[in-house]
Backbone as a printed PyTorch tensor [residue, N CA C, xyz], in Angstrom:
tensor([[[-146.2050,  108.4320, -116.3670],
         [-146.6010,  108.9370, -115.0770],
         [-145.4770,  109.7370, -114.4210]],

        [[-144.5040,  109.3010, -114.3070],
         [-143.0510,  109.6790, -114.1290],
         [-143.0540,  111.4590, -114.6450]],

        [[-143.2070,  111.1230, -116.1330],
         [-142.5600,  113.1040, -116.1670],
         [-143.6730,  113.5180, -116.4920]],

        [[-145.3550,  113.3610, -115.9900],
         [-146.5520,  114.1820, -115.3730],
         [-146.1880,  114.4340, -114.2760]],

        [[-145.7110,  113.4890, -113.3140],
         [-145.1800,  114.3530, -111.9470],
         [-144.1320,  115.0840, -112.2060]],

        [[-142.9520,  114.8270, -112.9720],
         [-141.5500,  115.9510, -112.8890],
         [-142.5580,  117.3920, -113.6340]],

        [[-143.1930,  117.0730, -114.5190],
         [-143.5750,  118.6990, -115.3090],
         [-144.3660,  119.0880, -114.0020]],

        [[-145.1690,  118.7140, -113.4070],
         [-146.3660,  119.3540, -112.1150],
         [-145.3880,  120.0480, -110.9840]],

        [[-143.8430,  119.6130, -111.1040],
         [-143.4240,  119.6900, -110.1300],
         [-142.6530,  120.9490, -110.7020]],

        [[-142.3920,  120.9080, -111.8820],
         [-141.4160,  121.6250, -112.1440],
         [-142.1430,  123.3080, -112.3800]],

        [[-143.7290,  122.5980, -113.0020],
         [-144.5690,  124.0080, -112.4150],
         [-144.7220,  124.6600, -111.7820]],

        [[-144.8600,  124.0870, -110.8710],
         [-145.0970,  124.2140, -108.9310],
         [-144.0890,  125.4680, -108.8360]],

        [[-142.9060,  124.8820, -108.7560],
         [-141.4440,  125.2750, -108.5120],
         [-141.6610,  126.6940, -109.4840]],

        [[-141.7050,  127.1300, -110.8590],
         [-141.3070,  128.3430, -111.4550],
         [-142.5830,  128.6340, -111.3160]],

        [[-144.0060,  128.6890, -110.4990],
         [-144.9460,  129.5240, -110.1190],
         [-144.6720,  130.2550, -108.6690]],

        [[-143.5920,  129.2860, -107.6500],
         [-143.3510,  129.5730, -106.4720],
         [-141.9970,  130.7710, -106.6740]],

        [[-141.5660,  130.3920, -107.6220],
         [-140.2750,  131.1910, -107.7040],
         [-140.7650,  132.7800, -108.1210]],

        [[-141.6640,  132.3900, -109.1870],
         [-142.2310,  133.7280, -109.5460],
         [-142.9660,  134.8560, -108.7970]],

        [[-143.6010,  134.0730, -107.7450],
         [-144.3130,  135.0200, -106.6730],
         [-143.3940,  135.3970, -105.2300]],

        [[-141.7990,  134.5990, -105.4400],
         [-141.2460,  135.5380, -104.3660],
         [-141.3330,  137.1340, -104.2790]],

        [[-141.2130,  137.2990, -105.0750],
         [-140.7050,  139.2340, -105.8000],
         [-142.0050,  139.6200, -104.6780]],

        [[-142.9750,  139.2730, -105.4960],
         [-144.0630,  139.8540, -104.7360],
         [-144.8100,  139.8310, -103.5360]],

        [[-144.2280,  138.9230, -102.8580],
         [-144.1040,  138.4170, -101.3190],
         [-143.3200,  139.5610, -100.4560]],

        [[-141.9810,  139.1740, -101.2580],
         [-140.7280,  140.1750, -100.6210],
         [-141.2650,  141.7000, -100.7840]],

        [[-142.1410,  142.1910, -101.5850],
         [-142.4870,  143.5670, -101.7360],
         [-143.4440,  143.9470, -100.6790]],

        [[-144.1540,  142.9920, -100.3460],
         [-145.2320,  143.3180,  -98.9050],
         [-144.4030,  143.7150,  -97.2900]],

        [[-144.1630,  143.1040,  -97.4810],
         [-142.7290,  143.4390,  -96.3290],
         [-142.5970,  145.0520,  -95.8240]],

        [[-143.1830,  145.0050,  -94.6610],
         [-142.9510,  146.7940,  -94.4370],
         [-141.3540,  147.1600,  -94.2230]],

        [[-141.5750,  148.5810,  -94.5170],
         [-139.7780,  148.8540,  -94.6560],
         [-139.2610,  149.1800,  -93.1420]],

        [[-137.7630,  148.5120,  -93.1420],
         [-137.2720,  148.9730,  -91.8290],
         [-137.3570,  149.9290,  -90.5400]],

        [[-137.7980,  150.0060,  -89.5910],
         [-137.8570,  150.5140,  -88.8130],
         [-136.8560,  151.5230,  -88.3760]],

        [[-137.5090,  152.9670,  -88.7100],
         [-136.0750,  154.2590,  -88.1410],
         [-135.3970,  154.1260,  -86.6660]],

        [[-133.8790,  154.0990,  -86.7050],
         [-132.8060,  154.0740,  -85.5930],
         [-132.4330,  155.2470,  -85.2820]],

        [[-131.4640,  155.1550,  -84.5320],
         [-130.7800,  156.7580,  -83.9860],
         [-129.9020,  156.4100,  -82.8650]],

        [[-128.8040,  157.1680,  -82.6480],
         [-127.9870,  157.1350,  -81.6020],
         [-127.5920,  158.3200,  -81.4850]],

        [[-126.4390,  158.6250,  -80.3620],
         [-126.0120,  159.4350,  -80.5370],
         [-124.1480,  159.3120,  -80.5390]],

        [[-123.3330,  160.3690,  -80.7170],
         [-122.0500,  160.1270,  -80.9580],
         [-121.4990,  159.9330,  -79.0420]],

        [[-121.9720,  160.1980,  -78.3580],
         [-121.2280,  160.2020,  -76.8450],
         [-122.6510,  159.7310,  -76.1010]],

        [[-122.5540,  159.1060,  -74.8380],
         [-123.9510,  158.7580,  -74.3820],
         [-123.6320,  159.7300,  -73.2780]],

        [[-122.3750,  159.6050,  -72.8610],
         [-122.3850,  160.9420,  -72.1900],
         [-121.8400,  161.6100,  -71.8040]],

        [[-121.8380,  162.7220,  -71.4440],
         [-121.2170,  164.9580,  -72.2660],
         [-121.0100,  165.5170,  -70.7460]],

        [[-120.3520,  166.7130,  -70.7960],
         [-120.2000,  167.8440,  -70.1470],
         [-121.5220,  168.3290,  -69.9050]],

        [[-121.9460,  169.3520,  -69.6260],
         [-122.6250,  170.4640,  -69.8570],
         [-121.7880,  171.2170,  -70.8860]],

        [[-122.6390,  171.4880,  -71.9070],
         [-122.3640,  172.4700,  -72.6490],
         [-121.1590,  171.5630,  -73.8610]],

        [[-121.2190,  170.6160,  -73.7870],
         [-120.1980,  169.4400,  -74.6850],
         [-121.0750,  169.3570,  -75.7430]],

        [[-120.6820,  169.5500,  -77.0670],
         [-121.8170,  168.7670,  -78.3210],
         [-121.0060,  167.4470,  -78.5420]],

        [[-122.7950,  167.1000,  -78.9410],
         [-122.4960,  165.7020,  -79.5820],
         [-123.5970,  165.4460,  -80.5440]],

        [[-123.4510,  164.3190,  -81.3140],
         [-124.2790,  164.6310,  -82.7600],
         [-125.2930,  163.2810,  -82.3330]],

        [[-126.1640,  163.9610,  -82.6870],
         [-127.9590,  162.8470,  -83.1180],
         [-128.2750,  162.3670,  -84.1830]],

        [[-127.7060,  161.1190,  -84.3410],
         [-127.7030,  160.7700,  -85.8080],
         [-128.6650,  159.4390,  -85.8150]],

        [[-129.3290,  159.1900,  -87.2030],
         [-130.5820,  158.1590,  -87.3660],
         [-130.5390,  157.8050,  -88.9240]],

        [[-131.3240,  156.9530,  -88.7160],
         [-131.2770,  156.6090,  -90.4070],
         [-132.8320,  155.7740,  -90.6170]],

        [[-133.1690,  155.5930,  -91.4520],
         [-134.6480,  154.7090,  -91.7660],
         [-135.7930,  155.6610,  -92.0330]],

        [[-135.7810,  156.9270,  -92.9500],
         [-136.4800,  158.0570,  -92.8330],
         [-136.3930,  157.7950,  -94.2840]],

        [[-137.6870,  158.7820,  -95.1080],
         [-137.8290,  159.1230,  -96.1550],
         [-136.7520,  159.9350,  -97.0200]],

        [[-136.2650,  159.9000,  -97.7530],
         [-135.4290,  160.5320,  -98.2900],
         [-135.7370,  161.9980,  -98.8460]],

        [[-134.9480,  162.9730,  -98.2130],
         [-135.6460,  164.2970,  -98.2960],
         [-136.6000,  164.8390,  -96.8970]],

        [[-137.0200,  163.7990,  -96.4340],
         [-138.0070,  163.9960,  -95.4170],
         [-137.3180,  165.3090,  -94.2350]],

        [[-138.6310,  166.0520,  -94.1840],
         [-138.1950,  166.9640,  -93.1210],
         [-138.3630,  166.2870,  -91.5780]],

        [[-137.6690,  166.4170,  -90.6170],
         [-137.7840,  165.7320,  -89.0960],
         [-137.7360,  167.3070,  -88.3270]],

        [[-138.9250,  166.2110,  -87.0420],
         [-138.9140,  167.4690,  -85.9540],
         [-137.9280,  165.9310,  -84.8900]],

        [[-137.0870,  167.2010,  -84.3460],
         [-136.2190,  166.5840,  -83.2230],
         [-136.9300,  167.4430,  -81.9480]],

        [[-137.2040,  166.6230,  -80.5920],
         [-137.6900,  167.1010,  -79.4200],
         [-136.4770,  166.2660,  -78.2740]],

        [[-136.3990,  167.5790,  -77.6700],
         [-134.8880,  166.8970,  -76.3910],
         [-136.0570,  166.7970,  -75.3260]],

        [[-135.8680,  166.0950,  -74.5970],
         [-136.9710,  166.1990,  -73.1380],
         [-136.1870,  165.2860,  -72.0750]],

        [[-135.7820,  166.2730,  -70.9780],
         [-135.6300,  165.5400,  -70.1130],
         [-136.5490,  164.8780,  -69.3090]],

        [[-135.4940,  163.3280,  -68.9990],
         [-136.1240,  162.3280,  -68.3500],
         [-135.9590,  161.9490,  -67.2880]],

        [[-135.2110,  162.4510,  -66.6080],
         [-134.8440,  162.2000,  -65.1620],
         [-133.7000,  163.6890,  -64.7490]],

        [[-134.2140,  164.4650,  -64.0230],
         [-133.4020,  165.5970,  -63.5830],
         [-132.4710,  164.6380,  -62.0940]],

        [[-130.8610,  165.6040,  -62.0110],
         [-130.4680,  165.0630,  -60.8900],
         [-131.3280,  165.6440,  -60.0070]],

        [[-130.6320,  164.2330,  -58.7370],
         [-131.3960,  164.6360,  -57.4320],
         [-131.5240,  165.5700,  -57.1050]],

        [[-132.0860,  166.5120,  -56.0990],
         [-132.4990,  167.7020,  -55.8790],
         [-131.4130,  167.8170,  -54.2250]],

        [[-130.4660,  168.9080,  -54.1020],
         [-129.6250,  168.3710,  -53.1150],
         [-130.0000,  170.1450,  -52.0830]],

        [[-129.0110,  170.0000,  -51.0320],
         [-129.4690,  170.9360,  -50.1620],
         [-129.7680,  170.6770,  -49.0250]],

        [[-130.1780,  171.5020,  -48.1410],
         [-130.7180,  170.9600,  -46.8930],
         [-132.3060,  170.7370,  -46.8710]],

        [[-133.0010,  170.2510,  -45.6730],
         [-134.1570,  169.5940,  -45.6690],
         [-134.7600,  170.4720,  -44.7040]],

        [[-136.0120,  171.2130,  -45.2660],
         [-137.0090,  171.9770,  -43.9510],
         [-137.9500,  171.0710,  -43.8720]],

        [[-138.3000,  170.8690,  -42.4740],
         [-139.9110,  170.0440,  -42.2390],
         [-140.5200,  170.6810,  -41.5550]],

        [[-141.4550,  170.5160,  -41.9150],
         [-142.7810,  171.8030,  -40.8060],
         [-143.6960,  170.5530,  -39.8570]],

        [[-143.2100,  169.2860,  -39.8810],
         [-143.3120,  168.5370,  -38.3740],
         [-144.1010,  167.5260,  -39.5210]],

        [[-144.6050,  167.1770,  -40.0540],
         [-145.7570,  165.6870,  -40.8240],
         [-144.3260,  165.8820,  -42.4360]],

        [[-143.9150,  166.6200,  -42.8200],
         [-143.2890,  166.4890,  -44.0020],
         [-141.7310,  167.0080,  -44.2170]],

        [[-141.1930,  166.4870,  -44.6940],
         [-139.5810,  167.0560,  -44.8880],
         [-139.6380,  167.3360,  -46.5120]],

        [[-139.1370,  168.7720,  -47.1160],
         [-138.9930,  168.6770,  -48.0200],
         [-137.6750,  169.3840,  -48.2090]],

        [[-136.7260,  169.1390,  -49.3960],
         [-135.5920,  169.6900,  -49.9140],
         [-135.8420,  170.7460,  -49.8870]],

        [[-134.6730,  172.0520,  -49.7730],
         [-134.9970,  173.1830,  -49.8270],
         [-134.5070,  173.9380,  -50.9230]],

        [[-133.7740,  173.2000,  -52.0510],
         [-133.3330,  173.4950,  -53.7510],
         [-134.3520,  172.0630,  -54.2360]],

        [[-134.4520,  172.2270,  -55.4010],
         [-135.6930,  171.3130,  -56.0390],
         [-135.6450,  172.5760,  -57.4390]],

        [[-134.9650,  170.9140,  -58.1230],
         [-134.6920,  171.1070,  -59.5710],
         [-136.1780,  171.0040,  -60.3920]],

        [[-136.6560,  171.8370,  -61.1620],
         [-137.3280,  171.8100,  -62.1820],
         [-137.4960,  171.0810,  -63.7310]],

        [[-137.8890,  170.3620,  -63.8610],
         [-137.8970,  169.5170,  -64.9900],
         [-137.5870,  170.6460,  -66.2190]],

        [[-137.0840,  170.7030,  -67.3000],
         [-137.0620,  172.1010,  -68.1640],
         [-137.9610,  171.6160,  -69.2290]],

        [[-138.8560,  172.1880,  -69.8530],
         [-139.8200,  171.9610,  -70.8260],
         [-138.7010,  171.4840,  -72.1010]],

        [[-139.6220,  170.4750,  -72.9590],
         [-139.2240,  169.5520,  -74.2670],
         [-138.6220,  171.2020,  -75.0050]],

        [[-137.6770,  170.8530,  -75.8350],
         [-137.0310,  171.6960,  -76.8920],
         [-137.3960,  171.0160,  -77.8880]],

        [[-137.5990,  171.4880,  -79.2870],
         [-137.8270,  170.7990,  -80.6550],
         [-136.9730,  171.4680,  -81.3450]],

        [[-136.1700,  171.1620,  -82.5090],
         [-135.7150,  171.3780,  -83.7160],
         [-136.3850,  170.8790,  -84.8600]],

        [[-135.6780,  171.6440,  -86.0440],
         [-135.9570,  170.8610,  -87.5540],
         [-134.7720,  170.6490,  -88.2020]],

        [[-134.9520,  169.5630,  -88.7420],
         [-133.6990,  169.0860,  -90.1190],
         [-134.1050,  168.3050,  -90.8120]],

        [[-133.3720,  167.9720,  -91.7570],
         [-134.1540,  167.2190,  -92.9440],
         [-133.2390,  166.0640,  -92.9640]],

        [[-134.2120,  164.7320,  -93.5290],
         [-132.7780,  163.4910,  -93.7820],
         [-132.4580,  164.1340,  -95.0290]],

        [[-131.2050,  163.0360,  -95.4530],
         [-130.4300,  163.4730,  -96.3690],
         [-130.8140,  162.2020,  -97.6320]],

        [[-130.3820,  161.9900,  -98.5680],
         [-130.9160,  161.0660,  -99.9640],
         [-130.9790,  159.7170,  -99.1900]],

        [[-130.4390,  159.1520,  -98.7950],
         [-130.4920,  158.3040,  -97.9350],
         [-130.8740,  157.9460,  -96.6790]],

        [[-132.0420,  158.6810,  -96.5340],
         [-133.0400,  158.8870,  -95.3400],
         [-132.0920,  159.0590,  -94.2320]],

        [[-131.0180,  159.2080,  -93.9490],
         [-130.2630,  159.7130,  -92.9030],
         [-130.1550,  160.7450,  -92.4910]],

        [[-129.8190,  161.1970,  -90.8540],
         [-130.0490,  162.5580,  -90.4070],
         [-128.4680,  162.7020,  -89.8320]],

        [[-128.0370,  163.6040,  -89.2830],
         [-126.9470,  164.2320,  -88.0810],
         [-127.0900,  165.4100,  -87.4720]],

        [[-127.4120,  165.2400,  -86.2490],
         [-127.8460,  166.6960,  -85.8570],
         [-126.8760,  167.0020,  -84.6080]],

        [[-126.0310,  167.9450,  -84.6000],
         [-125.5590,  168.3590,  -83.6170],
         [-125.7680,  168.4700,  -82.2490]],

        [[-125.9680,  169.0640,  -81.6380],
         [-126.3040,  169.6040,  -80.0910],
         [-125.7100,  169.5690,  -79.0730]],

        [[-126.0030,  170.7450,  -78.3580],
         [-125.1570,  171.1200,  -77.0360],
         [-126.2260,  171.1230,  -75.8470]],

        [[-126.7360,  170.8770,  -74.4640],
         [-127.3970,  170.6040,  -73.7700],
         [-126.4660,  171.2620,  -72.4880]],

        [[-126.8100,  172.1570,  -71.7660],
         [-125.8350,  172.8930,  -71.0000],
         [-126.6730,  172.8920,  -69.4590]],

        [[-127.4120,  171.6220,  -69.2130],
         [-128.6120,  171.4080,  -67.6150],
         [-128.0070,  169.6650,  -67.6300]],

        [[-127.3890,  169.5880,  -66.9040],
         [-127.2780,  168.4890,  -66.0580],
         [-128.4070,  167.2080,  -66.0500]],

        [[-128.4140,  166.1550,  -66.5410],
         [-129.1740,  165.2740,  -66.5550],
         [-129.6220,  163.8390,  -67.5170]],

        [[-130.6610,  163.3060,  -67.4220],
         [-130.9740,  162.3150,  -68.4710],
         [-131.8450,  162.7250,  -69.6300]],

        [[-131.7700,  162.9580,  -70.9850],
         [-132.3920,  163.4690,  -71.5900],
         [-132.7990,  162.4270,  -72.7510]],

        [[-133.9110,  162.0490,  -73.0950],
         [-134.6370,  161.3300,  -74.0900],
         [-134.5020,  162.4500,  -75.9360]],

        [[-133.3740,  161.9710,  -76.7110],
         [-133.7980,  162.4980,  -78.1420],
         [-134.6900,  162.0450,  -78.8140]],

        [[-135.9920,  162.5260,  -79.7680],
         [-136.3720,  162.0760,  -80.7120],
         [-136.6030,  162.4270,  -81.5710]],

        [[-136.6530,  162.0470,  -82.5530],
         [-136.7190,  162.2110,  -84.0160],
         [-137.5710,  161.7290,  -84.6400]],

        [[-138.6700,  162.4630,  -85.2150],
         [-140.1360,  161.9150,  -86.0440],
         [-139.8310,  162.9690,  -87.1130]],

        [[-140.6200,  161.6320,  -88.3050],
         [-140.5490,  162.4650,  -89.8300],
         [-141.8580,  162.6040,  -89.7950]],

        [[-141.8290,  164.1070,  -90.5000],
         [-142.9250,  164.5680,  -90.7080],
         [-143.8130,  164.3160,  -91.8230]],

        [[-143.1760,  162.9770,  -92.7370],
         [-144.0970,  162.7930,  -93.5500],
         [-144.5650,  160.9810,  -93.2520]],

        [[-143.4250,  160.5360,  -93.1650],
         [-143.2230,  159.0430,  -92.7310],
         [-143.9540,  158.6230,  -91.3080]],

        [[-144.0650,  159.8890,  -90.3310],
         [-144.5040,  159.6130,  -89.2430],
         [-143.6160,  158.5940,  -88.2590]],

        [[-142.1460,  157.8780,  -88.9870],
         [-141.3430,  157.2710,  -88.0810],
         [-140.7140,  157.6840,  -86.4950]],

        [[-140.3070,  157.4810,  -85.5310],
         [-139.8640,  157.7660,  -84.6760],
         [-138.9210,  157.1750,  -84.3160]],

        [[-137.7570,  157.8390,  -84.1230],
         [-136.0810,  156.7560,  -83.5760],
         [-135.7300,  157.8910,  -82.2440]],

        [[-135.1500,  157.2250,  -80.8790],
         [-134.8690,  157.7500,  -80.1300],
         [-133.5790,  157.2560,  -79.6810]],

        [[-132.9750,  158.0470,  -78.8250],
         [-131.5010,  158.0800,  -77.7920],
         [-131.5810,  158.5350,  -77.3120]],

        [[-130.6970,  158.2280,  -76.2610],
         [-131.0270,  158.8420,  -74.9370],
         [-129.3380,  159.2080,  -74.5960]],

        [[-128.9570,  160.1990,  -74.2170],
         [-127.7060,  161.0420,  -73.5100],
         [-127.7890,  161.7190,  -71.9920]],

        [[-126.9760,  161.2830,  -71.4170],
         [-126.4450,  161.5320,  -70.3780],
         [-125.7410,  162.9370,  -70.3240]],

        [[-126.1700,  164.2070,  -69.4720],
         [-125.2740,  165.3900,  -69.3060],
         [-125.0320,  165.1160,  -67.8660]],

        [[-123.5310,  165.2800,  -67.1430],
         [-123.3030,  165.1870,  -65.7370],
         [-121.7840,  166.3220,  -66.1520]],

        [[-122.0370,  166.1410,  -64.6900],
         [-120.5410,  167.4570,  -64.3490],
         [-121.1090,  168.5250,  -63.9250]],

        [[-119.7230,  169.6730,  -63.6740],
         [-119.8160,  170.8840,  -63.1940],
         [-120.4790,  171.3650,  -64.0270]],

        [[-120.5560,  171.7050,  -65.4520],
         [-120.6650,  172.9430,  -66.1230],
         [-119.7990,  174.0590,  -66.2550]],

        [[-118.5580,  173.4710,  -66.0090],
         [-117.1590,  174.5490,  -66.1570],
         [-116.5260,  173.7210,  -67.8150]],

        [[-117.3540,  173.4180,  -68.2330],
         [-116.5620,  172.8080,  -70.2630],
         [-116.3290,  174.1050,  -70.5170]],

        [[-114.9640,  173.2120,  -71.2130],
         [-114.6360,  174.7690,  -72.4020],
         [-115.5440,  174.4190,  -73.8410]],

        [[-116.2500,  175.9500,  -73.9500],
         [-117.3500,  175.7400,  -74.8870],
         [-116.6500,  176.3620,  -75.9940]],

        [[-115.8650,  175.6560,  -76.6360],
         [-114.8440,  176.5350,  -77.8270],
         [-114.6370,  177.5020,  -77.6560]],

        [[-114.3120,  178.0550,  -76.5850],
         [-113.3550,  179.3240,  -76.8280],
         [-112.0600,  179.1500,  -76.5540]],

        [[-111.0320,  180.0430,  -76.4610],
         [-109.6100,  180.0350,  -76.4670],
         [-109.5630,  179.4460,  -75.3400]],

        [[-108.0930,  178.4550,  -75.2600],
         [-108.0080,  177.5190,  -74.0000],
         [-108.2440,  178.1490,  -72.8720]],

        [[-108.2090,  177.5460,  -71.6080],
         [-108.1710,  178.8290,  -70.2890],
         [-106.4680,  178.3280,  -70.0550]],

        [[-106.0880,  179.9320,  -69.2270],
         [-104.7700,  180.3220,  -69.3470],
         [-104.7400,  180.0710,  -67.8140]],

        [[-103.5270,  179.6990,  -67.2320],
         [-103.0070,  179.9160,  -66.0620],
         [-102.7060,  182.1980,  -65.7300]],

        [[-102.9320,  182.3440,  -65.4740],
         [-103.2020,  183.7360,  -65.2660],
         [-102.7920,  184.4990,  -63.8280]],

        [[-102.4650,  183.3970,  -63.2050],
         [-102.4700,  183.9870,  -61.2090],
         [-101.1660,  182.8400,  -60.7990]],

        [[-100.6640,  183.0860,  -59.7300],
         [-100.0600,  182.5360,  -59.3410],
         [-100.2800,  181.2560,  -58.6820]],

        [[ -99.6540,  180.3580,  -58.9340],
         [-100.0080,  178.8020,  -58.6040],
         [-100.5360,  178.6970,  -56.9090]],

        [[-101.4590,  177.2820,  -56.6130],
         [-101.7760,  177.6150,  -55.1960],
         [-100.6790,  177.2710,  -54.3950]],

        [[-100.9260,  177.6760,  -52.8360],
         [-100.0680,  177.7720,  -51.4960],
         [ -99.7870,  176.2900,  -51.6180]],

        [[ -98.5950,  176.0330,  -51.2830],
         [ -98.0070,  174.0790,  -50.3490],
         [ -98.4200,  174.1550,  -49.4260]],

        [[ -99.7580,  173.4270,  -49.3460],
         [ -99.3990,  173.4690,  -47.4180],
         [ -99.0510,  172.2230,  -46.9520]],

        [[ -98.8770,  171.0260,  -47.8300],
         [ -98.3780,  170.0320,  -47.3760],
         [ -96.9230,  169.9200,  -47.4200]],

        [[ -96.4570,  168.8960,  -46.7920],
         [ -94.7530,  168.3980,  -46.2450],
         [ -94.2510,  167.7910,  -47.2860]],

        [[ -93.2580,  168.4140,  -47.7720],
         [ -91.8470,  167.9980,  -48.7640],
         [ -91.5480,  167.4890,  -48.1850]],

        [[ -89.8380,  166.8330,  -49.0760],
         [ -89.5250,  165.6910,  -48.3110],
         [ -88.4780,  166.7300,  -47.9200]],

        [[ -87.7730,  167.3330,  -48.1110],
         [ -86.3960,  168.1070,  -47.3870],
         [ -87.5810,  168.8480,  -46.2420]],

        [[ -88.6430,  169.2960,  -45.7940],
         [ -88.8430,  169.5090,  -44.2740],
         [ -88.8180,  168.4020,  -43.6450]],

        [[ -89.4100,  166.9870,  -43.9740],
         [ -89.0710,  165.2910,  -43.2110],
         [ -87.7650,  165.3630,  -43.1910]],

        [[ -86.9250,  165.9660,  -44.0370],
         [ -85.5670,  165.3270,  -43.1480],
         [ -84.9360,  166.2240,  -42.1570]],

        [[ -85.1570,  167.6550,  -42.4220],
         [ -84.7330,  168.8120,  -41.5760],
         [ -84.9920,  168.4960,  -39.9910]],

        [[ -86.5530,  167.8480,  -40.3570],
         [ -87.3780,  167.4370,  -39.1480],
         [ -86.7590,  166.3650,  -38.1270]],

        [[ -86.1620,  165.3480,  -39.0940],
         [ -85.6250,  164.4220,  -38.6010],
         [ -84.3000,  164.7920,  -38.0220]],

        [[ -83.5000,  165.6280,  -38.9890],
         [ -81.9150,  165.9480,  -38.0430],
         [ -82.4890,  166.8170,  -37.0520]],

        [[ -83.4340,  167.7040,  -37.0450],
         [ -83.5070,  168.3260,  -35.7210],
         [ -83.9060,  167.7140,  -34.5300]],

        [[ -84.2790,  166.6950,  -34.3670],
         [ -84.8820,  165.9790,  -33.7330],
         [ -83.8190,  164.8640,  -33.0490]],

        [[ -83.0760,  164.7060,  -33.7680],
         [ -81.6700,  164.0600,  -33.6970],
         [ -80.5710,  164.9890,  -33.0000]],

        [[ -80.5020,  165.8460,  -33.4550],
         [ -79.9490,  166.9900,  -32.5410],
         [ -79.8920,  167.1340,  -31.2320]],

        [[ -81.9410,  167.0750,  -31.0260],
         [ -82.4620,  167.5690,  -29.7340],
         [ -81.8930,  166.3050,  -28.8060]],

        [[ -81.7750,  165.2850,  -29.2970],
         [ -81.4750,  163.8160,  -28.4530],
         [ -80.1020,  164.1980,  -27.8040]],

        [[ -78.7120,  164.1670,  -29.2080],
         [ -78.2980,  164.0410,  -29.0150],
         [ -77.8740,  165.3600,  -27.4940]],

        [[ -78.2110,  166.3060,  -27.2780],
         [ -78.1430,  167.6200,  -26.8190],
         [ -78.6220,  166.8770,  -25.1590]],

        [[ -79.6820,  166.4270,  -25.1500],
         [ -80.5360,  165.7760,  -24.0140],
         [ -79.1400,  164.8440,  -23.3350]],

        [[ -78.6560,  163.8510,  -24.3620],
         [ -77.6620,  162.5650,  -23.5940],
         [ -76.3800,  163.3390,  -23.5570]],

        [[ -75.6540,  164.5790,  -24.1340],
         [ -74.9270,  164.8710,  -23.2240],
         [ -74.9560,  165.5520,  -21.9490]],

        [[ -76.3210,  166.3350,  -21.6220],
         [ -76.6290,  166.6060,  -20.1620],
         [ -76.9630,  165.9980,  -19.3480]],

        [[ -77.5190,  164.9180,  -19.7860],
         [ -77.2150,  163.6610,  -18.6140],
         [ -76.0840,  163.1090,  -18.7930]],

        [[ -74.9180,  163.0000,  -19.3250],
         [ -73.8590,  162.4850,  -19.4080],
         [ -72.5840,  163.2820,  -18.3230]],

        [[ -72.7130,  164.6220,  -18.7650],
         [ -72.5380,  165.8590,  -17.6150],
         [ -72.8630,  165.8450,  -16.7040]],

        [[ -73.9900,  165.6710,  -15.8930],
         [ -74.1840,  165.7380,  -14.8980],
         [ -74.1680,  164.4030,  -14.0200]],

        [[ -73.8800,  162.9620,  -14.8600],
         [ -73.9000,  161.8190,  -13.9420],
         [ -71.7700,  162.0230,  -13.6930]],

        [[ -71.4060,  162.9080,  -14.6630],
         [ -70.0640,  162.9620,  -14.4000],
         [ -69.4920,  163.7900,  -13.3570]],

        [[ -70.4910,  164.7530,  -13.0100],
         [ -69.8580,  165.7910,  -11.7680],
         [ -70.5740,  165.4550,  -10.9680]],

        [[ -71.9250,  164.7980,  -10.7880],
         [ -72.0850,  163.5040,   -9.2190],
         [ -70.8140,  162.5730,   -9.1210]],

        [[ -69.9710,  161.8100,  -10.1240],
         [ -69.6270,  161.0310,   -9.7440],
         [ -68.3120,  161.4370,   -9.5660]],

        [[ -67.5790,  162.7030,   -9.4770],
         [ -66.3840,  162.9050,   -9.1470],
         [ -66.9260,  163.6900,   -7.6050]],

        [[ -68.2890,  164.2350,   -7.4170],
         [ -68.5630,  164.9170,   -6.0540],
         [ -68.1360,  163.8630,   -5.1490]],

        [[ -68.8920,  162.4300,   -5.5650],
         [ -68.7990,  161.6730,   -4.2700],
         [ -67.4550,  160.6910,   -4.3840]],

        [[ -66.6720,  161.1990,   -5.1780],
         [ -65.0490,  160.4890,   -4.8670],
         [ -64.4450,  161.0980,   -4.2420]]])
């Protein structure tokens, strides 16, 4: 009775072992990622859109779309029931690209974004139908140097208009001066009252 149960068991066991493979093969494949190299840029700063979990070879459409424009700033007209801003930023329509992953279903895509704001990347394969997104931040002036030659000092440096320290002290002996100048004319003159009335 003993090794009818060890053989039943030991069946059991190399029928269970045998149908892992094919368990583990049902398993849908990983879900496509993406980031990007900076979350967030200049205007006009690149930074790369990179993902992975794509078909190998697969061609991708990339779409930028902003998701939140900055506030809209300026002054405020109201015509008496409504106040509205009087600059009012425009959302800018989705941009798309193409690139392909690489043997290893991986992508890197460059880009420069030169409008101020929150922008949603994504990346769908066009055969896989996957989708991986990131999201980047553009803030600032929009004065980046966009690879060209450094900028040069060119003009003469700006005006001081604030106080060094050699005018604080000039300031101070003159001022010291003026005292001392003050206590010998009262010193003078309490001296020729006081010989008038001797």
């Amino acid at each position: 009775m003993k090794k009818s149960l060890a053989a039943i068991a030991l069946a059991g066991s190399i029928a269970l072992i045998g149908a892992a493979p094919s368990v583990a093969a049902t398993y849908p494949a990983p879900p496509a990622n993406a980031a990007v190299s900076d979350g967030t840029v200049g205007p006009g700063e690149q930074f790369v859109f990179r993902g992975n979990g794509f078909l190998a070879g697969e061609g991708l459409s990339i779409t930028v779309t902003l998701g939140s424009a900055p506030a809209a700033t300026g002054s405020s007209v109201s015509n008496g029931s409504r106040t509205v801003p009087t600059k009012i930023t425009l959302p800018l329509a989705p941009q798309t690209f193409s690139t392909t992953a690489d043997a290893n279903g991986a992508f890197a895509f460059p880009l420069t974004i030169s409008e101020t704001g929150t922008y949603t990347l994504t990346a769908t394969g066009l055969t896989s139908g996957k989708t991986a997104t990131a999201v980047v931040t553009v803030e600032g002036t929009g004065l980046a140097n966009t690879g060209g030659a450094p900028l040069a000092n060119t003009g003469a440096g700006l005006a001081n208009t604030g106080a060094d320290a050699s005018l604080v002290l000039w300031s101070l002996v003159g001022a010291g001066a003026l005292a001392a100048g003050a206590t010998s004319v009262v010193v003078v003159r309490r001296r020729a009252k006081a010989e008038a009335a001797a």
